[in-house]
N, C-alpha and C positions, 0 to 999 in steps of 0.2 A: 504493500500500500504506500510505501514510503518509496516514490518513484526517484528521487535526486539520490538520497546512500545508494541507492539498486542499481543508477546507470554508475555511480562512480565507483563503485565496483563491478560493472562491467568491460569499463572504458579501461580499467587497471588493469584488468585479467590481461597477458601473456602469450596470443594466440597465432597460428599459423595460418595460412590461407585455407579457407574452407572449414575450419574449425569448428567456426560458428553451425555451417550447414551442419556437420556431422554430428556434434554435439547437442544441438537445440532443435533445430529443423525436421532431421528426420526422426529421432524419438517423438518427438510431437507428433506429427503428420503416420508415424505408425500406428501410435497409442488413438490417435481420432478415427484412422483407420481401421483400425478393429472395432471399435466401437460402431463406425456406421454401419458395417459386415454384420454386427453379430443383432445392430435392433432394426435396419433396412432389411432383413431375412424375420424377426419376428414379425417384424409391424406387415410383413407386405400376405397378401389377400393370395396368392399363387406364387409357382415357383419361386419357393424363397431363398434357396441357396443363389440363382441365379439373379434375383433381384439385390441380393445382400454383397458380393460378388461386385455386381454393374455400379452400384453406388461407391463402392469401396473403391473402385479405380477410378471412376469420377473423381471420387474426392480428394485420392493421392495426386492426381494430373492436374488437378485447379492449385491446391497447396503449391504442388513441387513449381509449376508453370508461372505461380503469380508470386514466391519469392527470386526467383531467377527473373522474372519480368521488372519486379519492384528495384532488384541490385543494380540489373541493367540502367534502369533509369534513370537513379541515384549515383550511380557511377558516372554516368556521361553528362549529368547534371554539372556535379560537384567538380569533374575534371575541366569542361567547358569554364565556370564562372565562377571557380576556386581553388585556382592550380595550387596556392601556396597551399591549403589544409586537406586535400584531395589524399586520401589515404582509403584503398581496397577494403583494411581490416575493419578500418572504423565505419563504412560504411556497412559491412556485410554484418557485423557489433549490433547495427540501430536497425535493419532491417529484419534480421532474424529474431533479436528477441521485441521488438512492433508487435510480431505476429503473434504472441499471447493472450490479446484479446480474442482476437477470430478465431484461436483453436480454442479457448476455454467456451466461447459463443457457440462453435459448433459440436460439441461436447456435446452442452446442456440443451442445446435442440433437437440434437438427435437422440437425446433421450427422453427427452419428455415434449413433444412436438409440439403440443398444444402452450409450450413458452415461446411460437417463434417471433412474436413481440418484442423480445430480449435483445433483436438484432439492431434493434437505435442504439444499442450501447457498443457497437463498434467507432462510434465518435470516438470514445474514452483512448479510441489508438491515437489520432489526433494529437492528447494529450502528452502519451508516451513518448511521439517523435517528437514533440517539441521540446519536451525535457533531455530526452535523448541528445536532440541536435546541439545544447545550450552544453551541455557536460563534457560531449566529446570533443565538438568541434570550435565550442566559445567561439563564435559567431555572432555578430548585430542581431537584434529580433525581428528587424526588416527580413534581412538575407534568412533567417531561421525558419520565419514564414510561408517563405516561398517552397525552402525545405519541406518546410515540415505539411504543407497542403500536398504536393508532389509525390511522398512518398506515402502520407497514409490516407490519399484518395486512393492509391496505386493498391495500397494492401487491402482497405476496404471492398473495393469493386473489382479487382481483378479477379479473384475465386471464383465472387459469381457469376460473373461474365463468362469462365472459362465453364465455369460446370454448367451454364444455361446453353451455351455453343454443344458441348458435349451431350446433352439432352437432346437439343436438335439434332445434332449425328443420329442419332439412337431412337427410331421414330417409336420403338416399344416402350421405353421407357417414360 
């Protein structure tokens, strides 16, 4: 709850390229994954292994596709109109642990569906990046702003954009 100690202890941590993904990313994105597998196969009306299944890779391809979509972003951002503080690590830092709302969000919807209301509260990533951006990179709050809408519009709507596209592939679904 205490977002300023949490990013300055994450801005401190010691890491290598990709670190973040492997450490934060995909344990997330496993742990949400089983999850939508195992209540996307309860909740579904027919074939449930394969309905539990279909959702599950949905859901790994929107994760995996919209933090790789959101770094990108942030990269060519930050390199474009901030060469002196332009650092891979620190952005891959703010981008990866951002995405804590949207997987705790998607957790609790896909377990109890009837909270999908709960999803106004991905604003709260907003918050995150802009604290994030202020710890790691000590940037103007003009320049942080512009960060901070960029990368957590990008986290907010890119999942569902990817998994609403992927729903369209999949005219069964």
């Amino acid at each position: 709850m205490a977002t300023s100690p949490t990013w300055e202890g994450i801005a401190d941590e010691q890491i290598k390229e990709n670190d973040s993904l492997k450490q934060f990313i995909f344990p997330w994105t496993v742990f949400c994954t089983l999850i939508v597998f195992v209540f996307e196969a309860l909740y579904a009306d027919k074939k449930n292994f394969e309905t539990g299944f279909i959702y599950a890779l949905i859901n790994v391809i929107s994760f995996l596709g919209a933090f790789f979509f959101t770094r990108t972003i942030a990269n060519s951002y930050l390199k474009k109109n901030h060469e002196a503080i332009y650092s891979k690590l620190s952005i891959e830092k703010i981008v990866a642990h951002s995405f804590t709302v949207v997987f705790v969000i998607k957790l609790v919807t896909t377990i109890i569906p009837s909270l999908f209301f709960l999803q106004i509260l991905n604003i709260y990533t907003a918050y995150i990046v802009w604290e994030g951006c202020r710890v790691v990179f000590d940037i103007n709050e003009d320049q942080r702003g512009k960060m901070m809408l960029l990368i957590s519009l990008s986290i907010i709507f890119t999942p569902s954009i990817i998994s609403r596209v992927m729903h369209f592939m999949l005219p069964a679904f």
